[in-house]
MARKE-702459 format. One record per atom (N, C-alpha, C): residue number from 1; chain; atom name; x, y, z. Coordinates in steps of 0.2 Angstrom, whole numbers, plus 2048, in hexadecimal, padded with zeros to 3 digits. Example, Ala and Ser with C-alpha at 12.3 -4.5 7.8 and 13.67 -1.06 7.14 Angstrom:
BEGIN
     n   chain   atom     x     y     z
     1       A      N   842   7E4   827
     1       A     CA   83E   7EA   827
     1       A      C   842   7F0   827
     2       A      N   840   7F5   823
     2       A     CA   844   7FB   824
     2       A      C   840   800   827
END
This chain:
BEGIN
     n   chain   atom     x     y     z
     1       A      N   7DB   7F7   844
     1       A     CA   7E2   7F7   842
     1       A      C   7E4   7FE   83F
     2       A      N   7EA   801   843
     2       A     CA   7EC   806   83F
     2       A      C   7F3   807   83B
     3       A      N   7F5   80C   837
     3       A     CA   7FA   80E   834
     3       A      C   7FC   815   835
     4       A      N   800   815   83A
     4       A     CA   801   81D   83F
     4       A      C   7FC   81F   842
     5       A      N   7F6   822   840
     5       A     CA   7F2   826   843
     5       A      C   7EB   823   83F
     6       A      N   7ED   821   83A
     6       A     CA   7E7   81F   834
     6       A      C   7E5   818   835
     7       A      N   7DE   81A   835
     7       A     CA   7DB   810   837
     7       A      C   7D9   811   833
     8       A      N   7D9   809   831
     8       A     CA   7DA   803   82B
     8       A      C   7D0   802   82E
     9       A      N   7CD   801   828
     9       A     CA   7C6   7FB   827
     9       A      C   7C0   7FF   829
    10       A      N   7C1   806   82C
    10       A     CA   7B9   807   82A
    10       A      C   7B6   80B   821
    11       A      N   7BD   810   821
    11       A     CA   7BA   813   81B
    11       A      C   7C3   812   815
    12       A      N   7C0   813   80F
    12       A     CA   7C8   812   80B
    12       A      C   7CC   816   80C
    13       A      N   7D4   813   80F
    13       A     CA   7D9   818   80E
    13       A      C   7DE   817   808
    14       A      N   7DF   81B   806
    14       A     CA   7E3   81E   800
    14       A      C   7EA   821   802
    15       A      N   7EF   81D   7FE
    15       A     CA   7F6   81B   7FE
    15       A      C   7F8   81F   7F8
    16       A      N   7FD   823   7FA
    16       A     CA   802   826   7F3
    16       A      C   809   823   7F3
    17       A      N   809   822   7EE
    17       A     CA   80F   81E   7EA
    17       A      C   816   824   7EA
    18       A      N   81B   823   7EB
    18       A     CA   820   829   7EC
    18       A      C   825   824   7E9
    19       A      N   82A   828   7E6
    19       A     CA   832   826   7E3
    19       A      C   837   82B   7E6
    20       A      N   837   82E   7EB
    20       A     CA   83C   831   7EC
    20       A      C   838   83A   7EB
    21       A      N   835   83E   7E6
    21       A     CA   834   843   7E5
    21       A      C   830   846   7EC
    22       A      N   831   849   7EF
    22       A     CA   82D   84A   7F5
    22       A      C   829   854   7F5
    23       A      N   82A   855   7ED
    23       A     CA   825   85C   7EC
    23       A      C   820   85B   7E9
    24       A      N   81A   85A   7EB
    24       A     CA   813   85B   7E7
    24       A      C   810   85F   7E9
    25       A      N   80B   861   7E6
    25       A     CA   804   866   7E8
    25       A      C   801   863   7EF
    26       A      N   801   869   7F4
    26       A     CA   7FF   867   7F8
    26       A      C   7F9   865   7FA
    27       A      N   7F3   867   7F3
    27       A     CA   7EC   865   7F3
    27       A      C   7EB   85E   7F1
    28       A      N   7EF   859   7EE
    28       A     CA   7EF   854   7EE
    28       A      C   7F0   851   7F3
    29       A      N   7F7   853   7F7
    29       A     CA   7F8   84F   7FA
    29       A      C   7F7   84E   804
    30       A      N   7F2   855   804
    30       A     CA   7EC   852   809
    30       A      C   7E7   84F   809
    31       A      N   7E5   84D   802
    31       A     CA   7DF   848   801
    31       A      C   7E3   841   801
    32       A      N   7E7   83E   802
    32       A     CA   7EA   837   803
    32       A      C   7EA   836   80C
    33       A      N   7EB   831   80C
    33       A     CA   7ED   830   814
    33       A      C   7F5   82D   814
    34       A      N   7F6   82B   811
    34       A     CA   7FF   828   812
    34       A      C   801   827   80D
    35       A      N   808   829   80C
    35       A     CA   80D   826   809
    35       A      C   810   81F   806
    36       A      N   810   81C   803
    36       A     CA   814   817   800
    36       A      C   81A   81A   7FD
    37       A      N   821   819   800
    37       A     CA   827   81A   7FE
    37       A      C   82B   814   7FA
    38       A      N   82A   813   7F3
    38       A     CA   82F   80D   7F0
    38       A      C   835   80C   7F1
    39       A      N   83B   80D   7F5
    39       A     CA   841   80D   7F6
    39       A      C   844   80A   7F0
    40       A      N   842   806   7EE
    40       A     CA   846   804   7E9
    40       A      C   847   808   7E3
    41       A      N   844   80D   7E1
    41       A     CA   842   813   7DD
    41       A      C   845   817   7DE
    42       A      N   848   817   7E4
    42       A     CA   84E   81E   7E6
    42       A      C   852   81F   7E1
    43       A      N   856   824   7E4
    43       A     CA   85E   824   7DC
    43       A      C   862   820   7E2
    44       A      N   860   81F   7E6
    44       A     CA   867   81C   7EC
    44       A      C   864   818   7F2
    45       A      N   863   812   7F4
    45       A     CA   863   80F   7F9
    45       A      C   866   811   7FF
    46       A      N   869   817   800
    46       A     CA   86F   817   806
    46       A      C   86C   81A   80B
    47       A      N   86A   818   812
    47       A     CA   867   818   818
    47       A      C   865   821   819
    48       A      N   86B   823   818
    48       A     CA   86B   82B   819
    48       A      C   866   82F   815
    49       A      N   868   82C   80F
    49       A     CA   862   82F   80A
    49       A      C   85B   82E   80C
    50       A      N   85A   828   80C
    50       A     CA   851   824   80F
    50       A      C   84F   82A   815
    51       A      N   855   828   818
    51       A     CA   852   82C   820
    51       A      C   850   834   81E
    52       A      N   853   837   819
    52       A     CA   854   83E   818
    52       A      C   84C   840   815
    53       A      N   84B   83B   810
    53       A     CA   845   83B   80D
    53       A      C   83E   83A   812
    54       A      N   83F   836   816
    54       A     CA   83A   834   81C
    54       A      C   839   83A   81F
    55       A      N   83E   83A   821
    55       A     CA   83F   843   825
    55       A      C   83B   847   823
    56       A      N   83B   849   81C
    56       A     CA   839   84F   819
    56       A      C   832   84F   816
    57       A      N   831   847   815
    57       A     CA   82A   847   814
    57       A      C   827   846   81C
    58       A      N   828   844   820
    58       A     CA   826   846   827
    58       A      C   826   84D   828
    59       A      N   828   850   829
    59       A     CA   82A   858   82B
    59       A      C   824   85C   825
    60       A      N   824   859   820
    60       A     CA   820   85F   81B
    60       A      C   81A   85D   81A
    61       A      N   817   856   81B
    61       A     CA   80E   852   81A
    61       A      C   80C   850   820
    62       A      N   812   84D   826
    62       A     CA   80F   84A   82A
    62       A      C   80B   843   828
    63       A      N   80C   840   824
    63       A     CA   808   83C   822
    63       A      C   80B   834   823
    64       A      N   807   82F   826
    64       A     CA   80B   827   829
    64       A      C   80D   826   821
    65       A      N   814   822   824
    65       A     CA   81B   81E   81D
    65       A      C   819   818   81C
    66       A      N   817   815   818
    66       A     CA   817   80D   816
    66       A      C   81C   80D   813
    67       A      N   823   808   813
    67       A     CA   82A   807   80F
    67       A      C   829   801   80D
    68       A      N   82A   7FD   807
    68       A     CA   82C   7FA   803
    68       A      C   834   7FB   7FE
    69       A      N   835   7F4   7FE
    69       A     CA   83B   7F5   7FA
    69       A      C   83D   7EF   7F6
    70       A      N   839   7EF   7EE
    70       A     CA   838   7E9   7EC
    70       A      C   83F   7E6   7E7
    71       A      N   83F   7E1   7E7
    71       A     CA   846   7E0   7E4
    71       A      C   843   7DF   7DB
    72       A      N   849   7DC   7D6
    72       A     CA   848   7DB   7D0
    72       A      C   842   7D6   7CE
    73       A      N   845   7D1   7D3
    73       A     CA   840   7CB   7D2
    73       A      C   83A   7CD   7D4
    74       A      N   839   7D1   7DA
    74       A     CA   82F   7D0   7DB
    74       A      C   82C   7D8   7D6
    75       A      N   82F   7DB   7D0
    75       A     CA   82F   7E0   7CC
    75       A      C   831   7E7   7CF
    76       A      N   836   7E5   7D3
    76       A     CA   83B   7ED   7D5
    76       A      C   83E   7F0   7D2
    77       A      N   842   7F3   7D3
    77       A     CA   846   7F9   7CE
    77       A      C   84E   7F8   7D0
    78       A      N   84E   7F2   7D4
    78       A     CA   856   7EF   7D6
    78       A      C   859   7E9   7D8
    79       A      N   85D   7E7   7D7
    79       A     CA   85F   7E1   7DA
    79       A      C   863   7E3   7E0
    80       A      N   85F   7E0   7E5
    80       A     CA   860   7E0   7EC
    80       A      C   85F   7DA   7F1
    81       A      N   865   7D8   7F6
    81       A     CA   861   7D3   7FA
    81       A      C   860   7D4   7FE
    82       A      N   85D   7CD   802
    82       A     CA   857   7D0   80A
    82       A      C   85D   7D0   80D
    83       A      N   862   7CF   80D
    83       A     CA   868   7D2   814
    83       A      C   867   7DB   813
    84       A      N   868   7DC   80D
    84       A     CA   868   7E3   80C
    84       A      C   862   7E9   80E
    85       A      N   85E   7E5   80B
    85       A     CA   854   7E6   80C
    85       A      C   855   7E6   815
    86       A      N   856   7E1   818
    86       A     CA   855   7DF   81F
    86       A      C   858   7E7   824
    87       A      N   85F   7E7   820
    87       A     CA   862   7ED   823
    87       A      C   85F   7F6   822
    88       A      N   85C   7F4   81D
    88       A     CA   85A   7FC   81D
    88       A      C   852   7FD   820
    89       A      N   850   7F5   822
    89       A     CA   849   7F7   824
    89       A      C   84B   7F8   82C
    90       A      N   84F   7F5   82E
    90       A     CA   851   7F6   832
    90       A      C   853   7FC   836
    91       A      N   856   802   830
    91       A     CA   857   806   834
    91       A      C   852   80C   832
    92       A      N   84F   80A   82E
    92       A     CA   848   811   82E
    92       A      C   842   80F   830
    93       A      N   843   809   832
    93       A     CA   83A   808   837
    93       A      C   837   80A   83B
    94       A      N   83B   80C   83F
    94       A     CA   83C   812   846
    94       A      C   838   818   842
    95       A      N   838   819   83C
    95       A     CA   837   81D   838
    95       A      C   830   821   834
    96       A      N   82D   819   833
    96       A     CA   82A   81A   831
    96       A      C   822   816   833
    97       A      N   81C   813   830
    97       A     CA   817   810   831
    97       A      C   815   80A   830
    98       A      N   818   80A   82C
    98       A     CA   818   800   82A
    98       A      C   81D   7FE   823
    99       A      N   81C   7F9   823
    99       A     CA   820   7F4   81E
    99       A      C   81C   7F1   81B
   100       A      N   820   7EF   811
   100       A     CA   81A   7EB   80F
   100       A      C   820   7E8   80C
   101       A      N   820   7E1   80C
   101       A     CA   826   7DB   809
   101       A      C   822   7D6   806
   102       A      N   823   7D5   7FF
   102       A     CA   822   7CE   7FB
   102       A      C   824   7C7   800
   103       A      N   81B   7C5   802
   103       A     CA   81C   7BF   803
   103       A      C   820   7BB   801
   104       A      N   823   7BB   7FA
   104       A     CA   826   7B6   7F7
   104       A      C   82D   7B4   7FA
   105       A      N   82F   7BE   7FF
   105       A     CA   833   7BE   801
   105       A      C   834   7BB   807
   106       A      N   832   7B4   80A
   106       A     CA   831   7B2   811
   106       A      C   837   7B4   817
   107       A      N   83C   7B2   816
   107       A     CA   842   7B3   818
   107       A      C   844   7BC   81C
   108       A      N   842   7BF   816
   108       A     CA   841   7C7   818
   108       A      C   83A   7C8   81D
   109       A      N   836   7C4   819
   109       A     CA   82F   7C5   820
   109       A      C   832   7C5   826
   110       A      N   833   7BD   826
   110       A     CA   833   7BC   82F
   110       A      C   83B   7C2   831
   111       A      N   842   7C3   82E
   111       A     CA   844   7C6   830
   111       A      C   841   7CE   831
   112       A      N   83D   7D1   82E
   112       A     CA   83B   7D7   830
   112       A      C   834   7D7   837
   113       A      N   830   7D1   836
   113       A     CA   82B   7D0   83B
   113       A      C   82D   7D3   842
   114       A      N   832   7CF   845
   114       A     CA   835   7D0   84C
   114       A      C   836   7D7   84D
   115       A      N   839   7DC   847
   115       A     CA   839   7E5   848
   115       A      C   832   7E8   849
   116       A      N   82F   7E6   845
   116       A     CA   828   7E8   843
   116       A      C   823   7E7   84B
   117       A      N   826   7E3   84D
   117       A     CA   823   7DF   853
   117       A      C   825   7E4   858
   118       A      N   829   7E4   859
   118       A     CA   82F   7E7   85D
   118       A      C   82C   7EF   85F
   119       A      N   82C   7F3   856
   119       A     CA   82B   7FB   859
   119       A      C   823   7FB   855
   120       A      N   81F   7F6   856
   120       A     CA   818   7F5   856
   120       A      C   816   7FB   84F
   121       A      N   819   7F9   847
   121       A     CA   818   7FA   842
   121       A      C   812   7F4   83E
   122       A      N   80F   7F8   839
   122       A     CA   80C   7F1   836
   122       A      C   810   7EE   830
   123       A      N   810   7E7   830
   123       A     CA   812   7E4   82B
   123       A      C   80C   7E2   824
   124       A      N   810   7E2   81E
   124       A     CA   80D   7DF   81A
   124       A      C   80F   7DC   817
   125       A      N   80C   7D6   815
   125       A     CA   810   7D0   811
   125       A      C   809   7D1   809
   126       A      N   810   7D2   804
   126       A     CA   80B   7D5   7FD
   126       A      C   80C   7CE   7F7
   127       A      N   808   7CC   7F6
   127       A     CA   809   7CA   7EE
   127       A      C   805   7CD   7EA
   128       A      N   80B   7CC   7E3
   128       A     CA   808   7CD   7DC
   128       A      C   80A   7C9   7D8
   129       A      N   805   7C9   7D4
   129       A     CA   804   7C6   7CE
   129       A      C   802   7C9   7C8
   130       A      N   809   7CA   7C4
   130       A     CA   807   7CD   7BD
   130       A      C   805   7CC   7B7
   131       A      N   802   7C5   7B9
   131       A     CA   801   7C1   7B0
   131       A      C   7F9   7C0   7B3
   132       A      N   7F7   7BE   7BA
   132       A     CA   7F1   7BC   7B8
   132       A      C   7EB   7BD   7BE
   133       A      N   7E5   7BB   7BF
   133       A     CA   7E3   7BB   7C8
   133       A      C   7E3   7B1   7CA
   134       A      N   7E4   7B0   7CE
   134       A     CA   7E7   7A8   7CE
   134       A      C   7DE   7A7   7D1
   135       A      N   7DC   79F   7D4
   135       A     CA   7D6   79E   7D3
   135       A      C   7D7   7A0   7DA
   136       A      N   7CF   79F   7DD
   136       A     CA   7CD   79F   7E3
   136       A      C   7CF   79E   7EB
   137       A      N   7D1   796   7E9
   137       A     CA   7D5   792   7ED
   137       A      C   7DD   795   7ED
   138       A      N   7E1   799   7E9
   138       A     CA   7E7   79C   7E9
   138       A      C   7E7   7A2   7ED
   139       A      N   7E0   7A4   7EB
   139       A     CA   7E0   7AA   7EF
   139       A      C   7E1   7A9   7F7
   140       A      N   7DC   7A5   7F6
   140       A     CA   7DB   7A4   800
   140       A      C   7E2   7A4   801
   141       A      N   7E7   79E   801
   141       A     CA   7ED   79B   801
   141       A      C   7F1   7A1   803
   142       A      N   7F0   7A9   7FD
   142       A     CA   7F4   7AA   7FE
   142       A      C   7F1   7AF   804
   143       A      N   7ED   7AF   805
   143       A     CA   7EB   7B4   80D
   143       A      C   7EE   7AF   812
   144       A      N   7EB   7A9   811
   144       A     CA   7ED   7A5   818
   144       A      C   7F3   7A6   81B
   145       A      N   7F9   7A5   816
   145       A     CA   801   7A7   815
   145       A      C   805   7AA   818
   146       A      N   7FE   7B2   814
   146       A     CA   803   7B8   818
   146       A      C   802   7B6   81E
   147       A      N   7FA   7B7   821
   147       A     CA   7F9   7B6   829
   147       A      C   7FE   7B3   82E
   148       A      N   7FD   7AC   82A
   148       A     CA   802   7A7   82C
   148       A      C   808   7AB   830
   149       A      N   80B   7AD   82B
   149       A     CA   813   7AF   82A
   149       A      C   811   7B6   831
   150       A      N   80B   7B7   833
   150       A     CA   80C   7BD   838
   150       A      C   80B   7C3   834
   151       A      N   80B   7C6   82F
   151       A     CA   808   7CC   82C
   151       A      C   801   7CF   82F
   152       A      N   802   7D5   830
   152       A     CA   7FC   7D9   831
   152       A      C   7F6   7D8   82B
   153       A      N   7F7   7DB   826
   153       A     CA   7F3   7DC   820
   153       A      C   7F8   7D6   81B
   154       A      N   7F3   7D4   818
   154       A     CA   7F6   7D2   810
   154       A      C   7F2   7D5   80A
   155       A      N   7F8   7D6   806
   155       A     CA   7F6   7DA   801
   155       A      C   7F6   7D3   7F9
   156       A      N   7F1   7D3   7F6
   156       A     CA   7F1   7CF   7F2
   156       A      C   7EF   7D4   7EB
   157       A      N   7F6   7D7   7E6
   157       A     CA   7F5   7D8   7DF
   157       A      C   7F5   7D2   7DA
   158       A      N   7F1   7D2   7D6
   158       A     CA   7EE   7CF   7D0
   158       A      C   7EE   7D1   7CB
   159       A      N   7EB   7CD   7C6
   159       A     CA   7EE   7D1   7BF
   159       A      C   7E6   7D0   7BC
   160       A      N   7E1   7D1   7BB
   160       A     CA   7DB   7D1   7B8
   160       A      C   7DB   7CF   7B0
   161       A      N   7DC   7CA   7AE
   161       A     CA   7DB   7C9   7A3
   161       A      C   7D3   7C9   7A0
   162       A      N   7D0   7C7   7A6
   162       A     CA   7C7   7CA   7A5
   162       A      C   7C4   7CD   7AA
   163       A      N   7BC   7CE   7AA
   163       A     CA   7B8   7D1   7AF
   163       A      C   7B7   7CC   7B3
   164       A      N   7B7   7C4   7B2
   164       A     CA   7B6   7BF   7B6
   164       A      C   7BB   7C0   7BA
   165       A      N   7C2   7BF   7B8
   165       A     CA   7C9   7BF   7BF
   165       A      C   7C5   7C8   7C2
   166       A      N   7C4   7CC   7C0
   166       A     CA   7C3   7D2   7C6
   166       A      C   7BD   7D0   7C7
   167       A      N   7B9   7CD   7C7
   167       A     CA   7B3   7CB   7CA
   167       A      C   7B3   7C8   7D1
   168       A      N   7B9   7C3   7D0
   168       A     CA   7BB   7BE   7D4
   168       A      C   7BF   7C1   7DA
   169       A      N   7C3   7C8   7D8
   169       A     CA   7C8   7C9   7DD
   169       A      C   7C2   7CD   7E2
   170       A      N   7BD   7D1   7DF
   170       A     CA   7BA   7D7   7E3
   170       A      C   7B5   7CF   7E8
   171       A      N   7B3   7C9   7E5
   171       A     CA   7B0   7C5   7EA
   171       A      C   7B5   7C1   7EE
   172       A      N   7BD   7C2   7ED
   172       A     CA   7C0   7C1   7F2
   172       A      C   7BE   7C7   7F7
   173       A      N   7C0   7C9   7F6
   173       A     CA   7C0   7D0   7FA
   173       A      C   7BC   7D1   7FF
   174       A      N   7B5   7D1   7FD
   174       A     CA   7AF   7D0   7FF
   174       A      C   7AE   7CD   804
   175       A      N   7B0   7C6   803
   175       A     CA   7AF   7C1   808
   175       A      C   7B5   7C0   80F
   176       A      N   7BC   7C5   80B
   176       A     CA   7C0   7C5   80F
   176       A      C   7C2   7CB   815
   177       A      N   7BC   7D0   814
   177       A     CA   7BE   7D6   817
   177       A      C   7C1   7D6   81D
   178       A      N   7BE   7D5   821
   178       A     CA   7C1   7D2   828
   178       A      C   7C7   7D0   82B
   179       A      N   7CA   7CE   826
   179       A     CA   7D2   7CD   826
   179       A      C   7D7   7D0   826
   180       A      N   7D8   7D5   823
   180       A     CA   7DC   7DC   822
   180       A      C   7E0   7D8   81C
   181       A      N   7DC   7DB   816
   181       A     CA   7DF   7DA   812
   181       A      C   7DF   7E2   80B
   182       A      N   7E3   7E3   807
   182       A     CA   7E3   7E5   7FF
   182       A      C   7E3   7E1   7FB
   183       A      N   7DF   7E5   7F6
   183       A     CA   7DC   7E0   7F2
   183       A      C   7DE   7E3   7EA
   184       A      N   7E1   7E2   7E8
   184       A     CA   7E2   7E7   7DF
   184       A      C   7E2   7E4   7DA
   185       A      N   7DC   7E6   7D3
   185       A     CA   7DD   7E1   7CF
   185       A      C   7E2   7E6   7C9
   186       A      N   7E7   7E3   7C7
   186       A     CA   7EA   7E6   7C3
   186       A      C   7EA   7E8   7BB
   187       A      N   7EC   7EC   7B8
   187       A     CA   7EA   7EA   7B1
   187       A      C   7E3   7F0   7B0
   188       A      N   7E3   7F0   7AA
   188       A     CA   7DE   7F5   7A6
   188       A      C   7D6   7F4   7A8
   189       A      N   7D4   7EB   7A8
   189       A     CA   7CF   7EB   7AB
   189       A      C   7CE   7EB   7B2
   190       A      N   7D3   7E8   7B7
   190       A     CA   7D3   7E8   7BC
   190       A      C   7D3   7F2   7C0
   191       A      N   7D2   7F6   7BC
   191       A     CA   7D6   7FD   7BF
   191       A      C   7D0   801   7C4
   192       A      N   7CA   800   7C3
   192       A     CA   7C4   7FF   7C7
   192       A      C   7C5   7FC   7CD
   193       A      N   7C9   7F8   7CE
   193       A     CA   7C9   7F3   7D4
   193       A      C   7CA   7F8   7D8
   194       A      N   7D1   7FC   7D8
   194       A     CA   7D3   804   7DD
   194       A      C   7CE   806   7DF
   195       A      N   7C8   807   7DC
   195       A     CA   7C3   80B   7E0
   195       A      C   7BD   805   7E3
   196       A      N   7BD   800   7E0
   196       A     CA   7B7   7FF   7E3
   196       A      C   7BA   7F8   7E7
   197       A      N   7BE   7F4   7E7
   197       A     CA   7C1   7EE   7EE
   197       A      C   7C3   7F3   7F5
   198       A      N   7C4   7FB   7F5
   198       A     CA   7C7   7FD   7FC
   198       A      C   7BF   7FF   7FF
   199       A      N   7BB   801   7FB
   199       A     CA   7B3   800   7FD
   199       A      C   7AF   7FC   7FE
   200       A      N   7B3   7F6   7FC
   200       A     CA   7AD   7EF   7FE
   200       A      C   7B3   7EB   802
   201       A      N   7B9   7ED   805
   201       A     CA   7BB   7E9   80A
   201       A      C   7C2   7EA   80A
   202       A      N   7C7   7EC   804
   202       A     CA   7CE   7ED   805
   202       A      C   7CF   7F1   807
   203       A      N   7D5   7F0   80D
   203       A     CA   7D6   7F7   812
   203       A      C   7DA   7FF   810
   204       A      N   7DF   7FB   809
   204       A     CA   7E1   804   806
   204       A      C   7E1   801   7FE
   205       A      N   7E2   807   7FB
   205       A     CA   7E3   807   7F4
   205       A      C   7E8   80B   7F2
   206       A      N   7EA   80B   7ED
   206       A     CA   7F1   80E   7EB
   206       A      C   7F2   812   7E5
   207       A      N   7F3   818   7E6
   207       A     CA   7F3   81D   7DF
   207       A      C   7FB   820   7DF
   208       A      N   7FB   823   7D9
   208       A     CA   804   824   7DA
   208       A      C   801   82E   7D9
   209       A      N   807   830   7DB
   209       A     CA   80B   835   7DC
   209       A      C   80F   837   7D6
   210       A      N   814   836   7D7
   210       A     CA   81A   834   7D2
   210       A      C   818   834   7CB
   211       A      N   816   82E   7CB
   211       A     CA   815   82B   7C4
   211       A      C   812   824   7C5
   212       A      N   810   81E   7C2
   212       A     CA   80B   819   7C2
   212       A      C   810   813   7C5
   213       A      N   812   80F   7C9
   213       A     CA   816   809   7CA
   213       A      C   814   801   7CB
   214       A      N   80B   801   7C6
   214       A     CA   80B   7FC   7C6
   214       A      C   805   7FF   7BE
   215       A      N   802   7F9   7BB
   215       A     CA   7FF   7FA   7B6
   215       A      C   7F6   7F9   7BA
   216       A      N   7F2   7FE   7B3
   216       A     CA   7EE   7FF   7B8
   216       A      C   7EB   805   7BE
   217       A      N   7F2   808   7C0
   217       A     CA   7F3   809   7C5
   217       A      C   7F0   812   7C4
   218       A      N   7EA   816   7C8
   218       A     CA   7E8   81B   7C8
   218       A      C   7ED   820   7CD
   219       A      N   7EA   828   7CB
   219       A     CA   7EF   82C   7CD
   219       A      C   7ED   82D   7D6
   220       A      N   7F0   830   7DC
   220       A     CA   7EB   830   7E1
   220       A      C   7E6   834   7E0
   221       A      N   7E6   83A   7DC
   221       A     CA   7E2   83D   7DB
   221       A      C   7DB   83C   7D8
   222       A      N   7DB   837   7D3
   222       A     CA   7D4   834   7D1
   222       A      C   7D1   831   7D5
   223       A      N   7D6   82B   7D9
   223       A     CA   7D3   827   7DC
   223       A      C   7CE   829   7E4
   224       A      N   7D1   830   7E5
   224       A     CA   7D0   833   7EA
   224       A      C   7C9   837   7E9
   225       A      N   7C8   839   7E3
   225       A     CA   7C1   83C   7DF
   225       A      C   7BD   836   7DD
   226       A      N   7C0   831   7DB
   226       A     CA   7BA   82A   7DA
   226       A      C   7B7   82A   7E0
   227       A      N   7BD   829   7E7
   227       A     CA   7B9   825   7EC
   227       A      C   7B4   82B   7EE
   228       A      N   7B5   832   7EF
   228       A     CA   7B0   835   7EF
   228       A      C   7A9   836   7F0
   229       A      N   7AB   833   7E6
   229       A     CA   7A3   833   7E3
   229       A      C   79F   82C   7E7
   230       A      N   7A1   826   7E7
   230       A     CA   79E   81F   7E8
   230       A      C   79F   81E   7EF
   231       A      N   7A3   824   7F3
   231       A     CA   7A3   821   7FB
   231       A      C   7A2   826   7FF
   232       A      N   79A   826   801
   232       A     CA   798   82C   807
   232       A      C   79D   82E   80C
   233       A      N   7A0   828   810
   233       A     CA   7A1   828   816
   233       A      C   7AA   82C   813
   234       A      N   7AD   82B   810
   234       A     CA   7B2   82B   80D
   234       A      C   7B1   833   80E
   235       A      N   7AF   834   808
   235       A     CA   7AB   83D   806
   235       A      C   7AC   83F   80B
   236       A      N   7A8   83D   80F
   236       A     CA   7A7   841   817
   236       A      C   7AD   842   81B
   237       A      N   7B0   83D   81A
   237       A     CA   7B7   83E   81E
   237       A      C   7BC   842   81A
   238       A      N   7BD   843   814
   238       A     CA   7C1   84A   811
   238       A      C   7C0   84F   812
   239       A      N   7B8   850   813
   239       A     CA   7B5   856   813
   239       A      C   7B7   859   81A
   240       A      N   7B8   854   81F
   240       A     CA   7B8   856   826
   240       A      C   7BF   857   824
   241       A      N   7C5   852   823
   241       A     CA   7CD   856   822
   241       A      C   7CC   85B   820
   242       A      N   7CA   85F   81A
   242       A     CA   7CC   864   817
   242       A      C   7C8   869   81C
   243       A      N   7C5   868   81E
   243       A     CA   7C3   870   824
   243       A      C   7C5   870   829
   244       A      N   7CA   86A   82C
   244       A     CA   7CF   86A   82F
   244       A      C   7D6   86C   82E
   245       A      N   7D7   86A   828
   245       A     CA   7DC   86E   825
   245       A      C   7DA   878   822
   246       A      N   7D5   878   822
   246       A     CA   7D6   87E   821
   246       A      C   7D1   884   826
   247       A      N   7D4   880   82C
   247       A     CA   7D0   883   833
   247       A      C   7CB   884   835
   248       A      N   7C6   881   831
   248       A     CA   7BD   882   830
   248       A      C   7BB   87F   838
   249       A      N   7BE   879   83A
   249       A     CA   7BB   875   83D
   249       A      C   7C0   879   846
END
């Protein structure tokens, strides 16, 4: 499975969190493999904008778009509905690499599937859960669901209240690799999961850019230096970008 040009499940790839701000250091932002764009987080939802944005992060990193656009309810920055959501995925998918839509959102799933289908983007159908990690049998359920529903990847966040719930999430994980799944346990004990669920089976993990947009949540820059330390395979493919990027190779 891939996302642009970047394949998912042999080694971790690392996702940066964006709100719009598209100037960082660009020592950073060679070490991540893709984008995470919150739409919701803009100062403006209007088509033109989104597009102008894409554009410019395309033109200045090259680097594959995952778009998200969460509403109030599933803990976004707006109240929006899937008529309006539907219409902007709509016209920036051409755009960009893939889609990630709260499961809970069915109605939006199955109307985005068909486009996703259509210009062969991936989909992901995401749950969170910011109070707890649900048990075992919930877990499964909610994997079975995404798949159900036609999602590429399922993303499952959880919220960790001891070391037993993130115990439990990295033995989902484990057992589920195979699947194309994300794994994240949220929360100040859960914050360990980012590095070590995309090493024992979850396909990306998630670090912000910007600023932090879930709790818990590491910068890409750590997470990129963790997975270093704890993952040979990992190591070795930065080392080859960065001599790549800096004409060695």
């Amino acid at each position: 499975m891939k996302i642009g040009k970047i394949e998912l499940g042999k080694i971790p790839v690392v996702i940066g969190t964006l709100s719009g701000n598209i100037e960082h250091p660009v020592e950073i932002v060679n070490k991540i493999d893709l984008f995470e764009l919150r739409i919701d987080t803009f100062k403006t939802q209007e088509v033109a904008y989104i597009s102008e944005i894409i554009h410019s992060l395309k033109s200045v990193y090259g680097k594959p778009l995952l778009v998200t656009i969460r509403s109030k309810a599933e803990g976004g920055a707006i109240e929006i509905d899937d008529d309006k959501r539907y219409e902007i995925y709509k016209e920036v998918l051409s755009l960009v690499d893939a889609v990630d839509i709260e499961l809970s959102s069915s109605k939006l799933l199955k109307m985005v599937l068909p486009l996703c289908r259509e210009k062969e983007k991936a989909l992901i159908a995401s749950y969170h859960n910011h109070d707890e990690t649900p048990e075992d049998a919930a877990l499964e359920k909610i994997l079975s669901d995404g798949k159900e529903i036609g999602a590429d990847i399922v993303k499952i966040a959880v919220t960790a209240n001891s070391k037993e719930d993130l115990s439990r999430l990295i033995s989902f994980t484990i057992k589920n690799r195979d699947k194309g799944i994300i794994t994240i346990s949220q929360g100040s004990i859960g914050t360990i999961s980012r590095i070590v669920t995309p090493i024992l089976g979850s396909l990306m993990t998630y670090g912000y850019i910007d600023a932090p947009s879930a709790r818990g949540q590491l910068s890409a820059f750590d997470i990129v230096e963790h997975l270093r330390l704890f993952d040979p395979a990992y190591n070795d493919k930065l080392i080859e970008r960065t001599r790549l990027l800096e004409g060695i190779l």
